[in-house]
N, C-alpha and C positions, 0 to 999 in steps of 0.2 A: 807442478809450479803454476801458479796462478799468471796467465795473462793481462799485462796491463790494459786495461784500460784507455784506449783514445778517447780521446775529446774532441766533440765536433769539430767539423767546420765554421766558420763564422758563419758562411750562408745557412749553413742548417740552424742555428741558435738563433738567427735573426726568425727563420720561418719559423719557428716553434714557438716564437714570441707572436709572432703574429695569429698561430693556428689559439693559444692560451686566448689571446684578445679576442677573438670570435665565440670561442666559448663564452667568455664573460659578458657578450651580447646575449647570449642564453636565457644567463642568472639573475644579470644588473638590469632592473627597470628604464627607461627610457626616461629622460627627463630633460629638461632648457630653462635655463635663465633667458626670462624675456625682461627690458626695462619697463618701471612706472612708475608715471607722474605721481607724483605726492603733494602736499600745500604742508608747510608747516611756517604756521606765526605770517600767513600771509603771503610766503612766499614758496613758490614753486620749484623744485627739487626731482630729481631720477633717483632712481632707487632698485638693484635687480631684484626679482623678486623669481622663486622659480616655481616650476610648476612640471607636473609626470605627462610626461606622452607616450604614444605609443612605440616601444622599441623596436628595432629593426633588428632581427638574428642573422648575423654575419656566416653564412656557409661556404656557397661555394665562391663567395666573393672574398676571400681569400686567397685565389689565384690569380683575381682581375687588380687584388691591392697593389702588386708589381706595378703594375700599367701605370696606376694614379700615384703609387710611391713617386715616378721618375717624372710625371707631371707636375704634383706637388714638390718633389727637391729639383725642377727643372735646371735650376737657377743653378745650386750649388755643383750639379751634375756637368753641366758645360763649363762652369767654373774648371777645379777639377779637370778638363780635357784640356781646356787650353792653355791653361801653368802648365801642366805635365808636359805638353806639347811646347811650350815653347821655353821650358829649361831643358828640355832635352835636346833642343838647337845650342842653348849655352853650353848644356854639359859639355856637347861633340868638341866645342871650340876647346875644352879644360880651363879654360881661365877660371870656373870656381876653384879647379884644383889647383892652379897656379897661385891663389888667393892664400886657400890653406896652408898650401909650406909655404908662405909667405910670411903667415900667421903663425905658424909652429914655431919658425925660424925665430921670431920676434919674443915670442914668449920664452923662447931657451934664452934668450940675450938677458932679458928683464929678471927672470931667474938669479944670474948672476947678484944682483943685488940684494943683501943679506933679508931686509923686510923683508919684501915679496917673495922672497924663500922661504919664511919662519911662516906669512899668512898661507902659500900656495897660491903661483901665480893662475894654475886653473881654477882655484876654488875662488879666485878674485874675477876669472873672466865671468864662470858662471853665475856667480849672484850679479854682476853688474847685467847681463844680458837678462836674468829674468826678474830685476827690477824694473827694468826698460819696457820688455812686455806686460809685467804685470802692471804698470802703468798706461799703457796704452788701455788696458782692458780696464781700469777704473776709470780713466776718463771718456774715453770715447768708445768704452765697450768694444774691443779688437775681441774678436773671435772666429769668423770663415778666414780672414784676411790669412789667421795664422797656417794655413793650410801652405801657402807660396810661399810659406818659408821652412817647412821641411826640409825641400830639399835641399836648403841649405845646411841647417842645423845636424842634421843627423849624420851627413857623411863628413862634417865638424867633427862632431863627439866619433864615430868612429875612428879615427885620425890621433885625436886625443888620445885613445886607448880606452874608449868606455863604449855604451850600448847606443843601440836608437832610440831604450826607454830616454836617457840622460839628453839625446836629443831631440825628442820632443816636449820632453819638459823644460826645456832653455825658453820654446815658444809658448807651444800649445799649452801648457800646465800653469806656465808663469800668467800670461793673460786670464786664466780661470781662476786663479788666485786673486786676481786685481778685478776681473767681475766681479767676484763674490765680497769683493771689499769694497763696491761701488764706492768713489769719492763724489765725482761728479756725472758721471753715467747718466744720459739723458734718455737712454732706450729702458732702462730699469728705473733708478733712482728719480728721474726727471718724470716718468708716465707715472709710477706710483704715488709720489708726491703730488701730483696736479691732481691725481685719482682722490686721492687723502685730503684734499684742501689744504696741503701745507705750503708755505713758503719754498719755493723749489730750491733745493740742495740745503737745503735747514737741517742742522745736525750735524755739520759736516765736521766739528773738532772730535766726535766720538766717531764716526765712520773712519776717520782718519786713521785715530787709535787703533781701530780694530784690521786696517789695512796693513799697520806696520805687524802687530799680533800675528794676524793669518800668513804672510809673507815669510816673517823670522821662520813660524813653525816649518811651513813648505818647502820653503828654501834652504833651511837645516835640513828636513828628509831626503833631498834630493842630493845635497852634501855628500849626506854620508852614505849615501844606495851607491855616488858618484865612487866614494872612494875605496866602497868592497868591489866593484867592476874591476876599477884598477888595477887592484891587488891581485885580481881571480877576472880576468874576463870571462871565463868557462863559467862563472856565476852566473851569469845571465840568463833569465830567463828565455830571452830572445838569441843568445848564440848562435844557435842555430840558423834562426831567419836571417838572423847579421849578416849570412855568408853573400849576401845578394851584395850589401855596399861592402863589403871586405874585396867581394871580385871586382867590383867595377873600379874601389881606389886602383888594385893592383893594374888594371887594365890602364889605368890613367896618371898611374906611376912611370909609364916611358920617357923616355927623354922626349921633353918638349923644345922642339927650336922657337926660339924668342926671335918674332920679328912682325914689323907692320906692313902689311897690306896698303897700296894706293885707296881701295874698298874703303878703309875704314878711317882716312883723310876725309872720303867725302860722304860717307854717313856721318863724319863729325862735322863738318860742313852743314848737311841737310837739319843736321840736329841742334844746332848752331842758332841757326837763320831760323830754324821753327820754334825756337825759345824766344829769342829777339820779337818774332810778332808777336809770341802770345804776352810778352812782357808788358808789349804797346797796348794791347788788347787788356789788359788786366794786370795795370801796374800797382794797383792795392788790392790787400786779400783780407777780408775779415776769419781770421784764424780762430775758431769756435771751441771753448776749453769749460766744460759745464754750463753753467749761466753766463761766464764773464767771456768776453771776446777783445780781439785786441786787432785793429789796421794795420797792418805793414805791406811793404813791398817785396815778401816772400819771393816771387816769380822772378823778376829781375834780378834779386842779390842769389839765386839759386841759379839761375843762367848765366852770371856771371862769375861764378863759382865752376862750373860744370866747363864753359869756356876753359879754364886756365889748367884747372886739374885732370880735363880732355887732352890738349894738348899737352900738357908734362905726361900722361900715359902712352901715349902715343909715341910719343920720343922712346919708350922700351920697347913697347909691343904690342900688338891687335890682342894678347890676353890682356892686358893689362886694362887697354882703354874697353874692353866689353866687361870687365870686373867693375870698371870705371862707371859704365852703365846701368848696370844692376844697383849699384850703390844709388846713384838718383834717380832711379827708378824707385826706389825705397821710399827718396823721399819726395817724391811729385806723390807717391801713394797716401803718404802721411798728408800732405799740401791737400791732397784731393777730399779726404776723407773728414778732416778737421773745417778744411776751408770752404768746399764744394759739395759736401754731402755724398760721397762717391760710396757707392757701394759695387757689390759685387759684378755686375756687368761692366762697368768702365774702368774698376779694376783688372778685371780678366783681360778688356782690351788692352792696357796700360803693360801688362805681361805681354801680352801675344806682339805688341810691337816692339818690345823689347828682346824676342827672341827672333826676330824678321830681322832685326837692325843688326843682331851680334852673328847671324847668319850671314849676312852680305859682309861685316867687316872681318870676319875670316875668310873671305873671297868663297864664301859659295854660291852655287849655282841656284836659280826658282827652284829648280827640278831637287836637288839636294835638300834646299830648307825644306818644301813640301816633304821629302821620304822622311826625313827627320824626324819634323812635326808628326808625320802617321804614326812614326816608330813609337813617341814618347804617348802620343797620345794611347796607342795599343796598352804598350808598358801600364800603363794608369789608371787601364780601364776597368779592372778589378775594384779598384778605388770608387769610382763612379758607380759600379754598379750595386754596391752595398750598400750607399747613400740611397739607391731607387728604392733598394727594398725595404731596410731601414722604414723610410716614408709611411711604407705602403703598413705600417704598426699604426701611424696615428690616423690614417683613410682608414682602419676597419672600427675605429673607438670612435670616431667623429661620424661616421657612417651609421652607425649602432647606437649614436643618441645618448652613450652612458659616459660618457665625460664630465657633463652637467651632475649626472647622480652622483656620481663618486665625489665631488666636490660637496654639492649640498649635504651629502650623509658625513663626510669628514667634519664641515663646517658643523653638525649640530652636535658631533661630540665633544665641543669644549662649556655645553651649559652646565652651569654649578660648580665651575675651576674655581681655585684663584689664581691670582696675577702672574704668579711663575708658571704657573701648572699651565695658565690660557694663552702665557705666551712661548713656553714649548707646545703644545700643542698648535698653534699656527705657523710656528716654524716646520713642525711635522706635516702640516698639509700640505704647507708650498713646498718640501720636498719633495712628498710622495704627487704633486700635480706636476711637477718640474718633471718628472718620468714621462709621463704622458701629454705632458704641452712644455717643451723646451724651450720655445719661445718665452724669451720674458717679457714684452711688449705684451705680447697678448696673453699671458698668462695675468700681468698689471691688468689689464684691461676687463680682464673674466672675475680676477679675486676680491682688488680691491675694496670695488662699491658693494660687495656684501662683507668683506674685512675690517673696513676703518667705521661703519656706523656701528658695527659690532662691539670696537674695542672701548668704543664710548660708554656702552651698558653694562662692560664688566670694568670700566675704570682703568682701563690703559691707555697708553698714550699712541695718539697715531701715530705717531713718529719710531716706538717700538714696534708695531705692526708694520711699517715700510720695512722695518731693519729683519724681519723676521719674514719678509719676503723676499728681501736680498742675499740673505745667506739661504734660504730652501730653494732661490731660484739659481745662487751660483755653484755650490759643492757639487751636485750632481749632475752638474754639466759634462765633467771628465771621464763621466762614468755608463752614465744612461746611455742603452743602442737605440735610442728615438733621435739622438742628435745628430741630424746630418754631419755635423761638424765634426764631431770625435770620428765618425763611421770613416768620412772622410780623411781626416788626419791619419787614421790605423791604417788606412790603404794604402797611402803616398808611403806609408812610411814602413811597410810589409809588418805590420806587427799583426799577427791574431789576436783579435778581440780577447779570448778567454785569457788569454796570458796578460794584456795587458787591465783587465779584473782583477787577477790572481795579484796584481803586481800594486795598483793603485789601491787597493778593497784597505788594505791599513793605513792608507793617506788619507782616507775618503771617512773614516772610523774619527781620526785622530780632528780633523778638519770639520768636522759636525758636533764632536763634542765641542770643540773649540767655540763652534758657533753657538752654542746651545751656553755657554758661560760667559761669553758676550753678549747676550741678550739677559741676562736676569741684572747687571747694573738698571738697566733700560726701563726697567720696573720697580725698582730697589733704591735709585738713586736721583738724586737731581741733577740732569744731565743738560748743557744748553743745547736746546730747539727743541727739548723733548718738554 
């Protein structure tokens, strides 16, 4: 009898990606877009233009990539430690789990009523939850952010009676869906367009289109994977990993005593009085939604919000008002990031005080929160440490000079296309570059200026060329181990990489062709702003 088969490690599949990229320092010549000045009709213009250098053969710096992996994902890495660290002070309190049969309880009531019976009142939570994110992610590009909400979501969907696939596509999947459907996305949509000379967010009645297209199809996939789990939980790919959140519900299945703390009277106090200043301090918010923005008094109607619904929590129990917590925690996050530009480090803080604060209002001790925070942070650090090496894939290509060549050699095979043919083919590149620069800021910033004068000599529209950088730079976001962020997400959320391939590789199939049949109107038709 034939021996199955194991399948690595994630850490071994990551290094084996890394050891391939060293080779191909070997094979692939060395090369760099540098920019230059040009004059055309009088006036002065950039233009990249590239040119071969000498390559660098990546050996034994393949072992020092770790090193600069966790330098280069610094950010996402300490991210990562300190959510992990400071929901695992919340988990201790349970009040997420206090939330859940909260939630469970509520949905069997709603049950009761004959619609929401015939539609399925989960199949109605799940799509409205990853509308939400996938909206996030078309407008303001949500992507690390979705990492602090795993561990919400997943020990959700287990609960529900489904997988940790089911709960990271509520977040993680949903938002990669709404990237890749940019409406008003300023970190893609918004660079690319200024990159293109267009009008910024021009086009947006067809990206729209194509946002509600990509969503239905996703959102139907995850449907129905949702409701063979159900049926069959042993289906899962992940079953087995599951047993990690199956043990810890069961663990936090005890009987909870409901009651308040004096603690968490005066963390609502402290938290009170510190909205109140910042209200005075920033009693209007310019709230930033693609191009268009809008003034309001966000802070104040949000602390006065938090005021009243603190105290009605409070009147139950110290679970309740620390659920209470996280809740506008959520949305000072959203406030921050729309309003204030907040990325990842003042996020991370915005956690880490939220786990200090739900610490002290279940009456524990410094010495407590601290063992906590080590505990969660340990728990997580698997998670962290995949994101380092991860990295350490795009330190040996960026090292090794051949990033540039691979791009120039893809870019010159689309001369002598036509118009479908040149704009699959650009969608092909910015897939196969999204592998190896995740980033799409900078991936806009590397493609464009040799993309959009290009699509002028073969008679395309720049505006097809944005839309064919938006979809190669958002499908394989879910997928590629270059993205901190997936690498990250799998770790919070114990899934092995290979299985969660095994599981997305027909999403990812189905979601490119999609994109691939969204883009031939864009050439075929008269589209506004194209």
């Amino acid at each position: 009898m034939l021996k199955k088969r194991k399948v690595p490690h994630t850490y071994v599949i990551v290094f084996y990606i890394i050891v391939i990229a060293a080779i191909a320092t070997m094979i692939i010549p060395g090369g760099q877009y540098a920019e230059k000045t040009v004059v055309v009709n009088g006036q002065e213009s950039t233009e990249m233009v590239f040119h071969y250098v000498d390559h660098h053969v990546q050996t034994w710096q393949i072992f020092s990539a770790l090193f600069k992996g966790f330098e280069r994902q610094a950010g996402i890495i300490v991210f990562i430690l300190m959510i992990g660290g400071a929901f695992w002070i919340m988990n201790n309190s349970k009040a997420i789990d206090v939330g859940i049969y909260s939630f469970l309880r509520l949905t069997k009531r709603v049950e009761k009523f004959k619609f929401f019976k015939k539609l399925g009142v989960e199949n109605i939570i799940i799509t409205l939850i990853m509308l939400l994110f996938s909206a996030f992610g078309a407008i303001f590009g949500m992507s690390e952010e979705t990492i602090a909400f795993i561990i919400i979501f997943v020990p959700l969907s287990i609960s529900m009676g489904y997988d940790s696939i089911v709960g990271v596509s509520m977040c993680f999947v949903a938002a990669g869906l709404g990237f890749a459907g940019a409406i008003l996305n300023p970190f893609t949509i918004g660079i690319a367009q200024g990159l293109a000379g267009l009008p910024l967010f021009s086009g947006i009645e067809y990206r729209l289109f194509s946002w509600l297209v990509i969503n239905t199809i996703g959102i139907t996939f995850i449907l129905r994977y949702a409701r063979k789990i159900k049926k069959n939980p042993k289906s899962s790919l992940v079953y087995e990993d599951d047993a990690y959140w199956r043990k810890r519900g069961e663990e936090n299945a005890d009987k909870i005593v409901y009651k308040t703390t004096p603690s968490a009277w005066i963390v609502y106090c402290i938290l009170v009085a510190t909205m109140v200043v910042f209200s005075v301090l920033y009693p209007q918010t310019e709230l930033k939604i693609g191009n268009s923005s809008s003034v309001i008094p966000i802070i104040p109607i949000v602390t006065a919000m938090f005021a009243l619904t603190g105290f009605l929590s409070l009147r139950k129990s110290s679970h309740f008002f620390v659920l209470n917590l996280l809740i506008y925690t959520i949305f000072f996050l959203i406030i921050g990031v729309m309003g204030y530009g907040w990325y990842i480090m003042e996020i991370a803080a915005l956690f880490f005080a939220m786990g200090i604060f739900s610490g002290i209002a279940m009456n524990n001790s410094a010495d407590e929160i601290t063992k906590l925070f080590l505990a969660g942070a340990k728990d997580i650090m698997s998670a962290a440490f995949i994101v380092g090496l991860a990295g350490g894939i795009i330190v040996i290509l960026e090292d090794g000079k051949i990033i540039d060549t691979i791009l120039y050699g893809l870019s010159q095979s689309m001369n002598d296309f036509g118009k479908v043919a040149s704009v699959s083919v650009m969608y092909f590149i910015q897939t196969v570059i999204n592998v190896i620069i995740p980033s799409g800021s900078a991936k806009a910033a590397l493609t464009m200026p040799i993309m959009a004068p290009f699509s002028d000599l073969i008679g395309i529209s720049r505006q097809a060329t944005v839309m064919a950088f938006q979809f190669g730079d958002g499908f394989t976001n879910m997928i590629t181990p270059t993205s901190g962020v997936l690498i990250g997400v799998l770790g919070v959320a114990k899934i092995p990489y290979q299985k969660w391939v095994k599981w997305i590789t027909p999403l990812m199939i189905i979601l490119m062709v999609i994109g691939l049949l969204l883009l031939i109107p864009t050439v075929t038709m008269k589209l506004n702003g194209f």
